[in-house]
C-alpha positions in Angstrom: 12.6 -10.8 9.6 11.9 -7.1 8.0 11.9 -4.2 9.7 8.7 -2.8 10.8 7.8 0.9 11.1 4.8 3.1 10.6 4.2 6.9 9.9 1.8 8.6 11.6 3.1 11.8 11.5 6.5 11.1 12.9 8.3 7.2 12.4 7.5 5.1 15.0 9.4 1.7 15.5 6.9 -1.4 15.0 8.5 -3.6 18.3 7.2 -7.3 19.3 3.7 -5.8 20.4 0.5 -5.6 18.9 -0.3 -2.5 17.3 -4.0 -1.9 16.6 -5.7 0.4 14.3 -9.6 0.0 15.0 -11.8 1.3 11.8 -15.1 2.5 13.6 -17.9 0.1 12.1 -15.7 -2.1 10.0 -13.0 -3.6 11.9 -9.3 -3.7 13.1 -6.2 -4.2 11.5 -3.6 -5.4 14.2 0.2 -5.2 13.6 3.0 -6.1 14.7 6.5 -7.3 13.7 5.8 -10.2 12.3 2.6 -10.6 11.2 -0.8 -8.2 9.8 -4.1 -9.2 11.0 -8.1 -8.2 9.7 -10.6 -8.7 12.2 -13.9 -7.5 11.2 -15.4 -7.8 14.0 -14.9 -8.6 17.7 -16.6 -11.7 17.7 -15.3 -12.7 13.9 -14.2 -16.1 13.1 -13.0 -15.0 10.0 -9.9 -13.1 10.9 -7.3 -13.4 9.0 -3.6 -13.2 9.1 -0.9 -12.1 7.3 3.3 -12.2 7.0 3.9 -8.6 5.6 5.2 -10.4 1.6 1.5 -11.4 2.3 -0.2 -8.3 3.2 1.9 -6.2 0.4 0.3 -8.7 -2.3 -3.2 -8.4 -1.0 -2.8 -4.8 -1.5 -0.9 -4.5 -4.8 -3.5 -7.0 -6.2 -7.0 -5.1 -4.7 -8.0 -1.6 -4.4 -7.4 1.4 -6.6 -3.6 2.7 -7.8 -3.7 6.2 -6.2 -0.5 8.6 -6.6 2.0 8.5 -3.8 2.9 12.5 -2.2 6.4 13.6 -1.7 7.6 13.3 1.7 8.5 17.2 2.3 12.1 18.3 1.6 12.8 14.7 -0.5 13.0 14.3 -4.0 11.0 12.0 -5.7 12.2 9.7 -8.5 12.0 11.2 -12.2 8.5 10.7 -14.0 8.7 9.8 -17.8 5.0 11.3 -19.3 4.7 8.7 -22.0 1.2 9.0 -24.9 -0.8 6.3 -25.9 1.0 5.6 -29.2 4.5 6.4 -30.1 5.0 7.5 -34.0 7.3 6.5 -35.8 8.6 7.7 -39.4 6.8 5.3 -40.6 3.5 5.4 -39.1 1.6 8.3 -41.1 -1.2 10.1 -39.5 -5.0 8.4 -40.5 -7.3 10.9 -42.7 -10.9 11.3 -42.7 
């Protein structure tokens, strides 16, 4: 089973209880070691639940990419800039 933790200002070990986030208006996500759960409501019959692989594939393939921050006093991994189009010596420039 993975190891569950969350961030919320300091690390904080994910144990064998239910962790719950509630969303004011739109719902709770509930948490836990070994599952991730969406209720919209209280009185939903639509919940729906998640292993983490799951959950991580819901969000990778929904939603906006945003830009992750540095964690304070880490390095981050080197970013390559790369253009559009790469030129080559044979690629020559298009006039108008």
């Amino acid at each position: 089973m993975l190891r569950v933790s969350i961030e919320l200002g300091k690390a904080i070990d994910v144990a064998h209880t239910d962790n719950i986030i509630e969303i004011g208006g739109v719902g709770k996500l509930i948490f836990s070691k070994g599952s991730v759960e969406w209720q919209s409501s209280p009185n939903s019959r639509n919940q729906r639940t998640f292993t983490w692989k799951e959950f991580r594939k819901v969000l990778e393939g929904n939603g906006s990419p945003a830009v992750a921050k540095k964690a304070a006093g880490k390095a981050g991994p080197a970013v390559k800039k790369v253009g559009l189009a790469k030129r080559t010596k044979a690629s020559k420039p298009v006039s108008k």
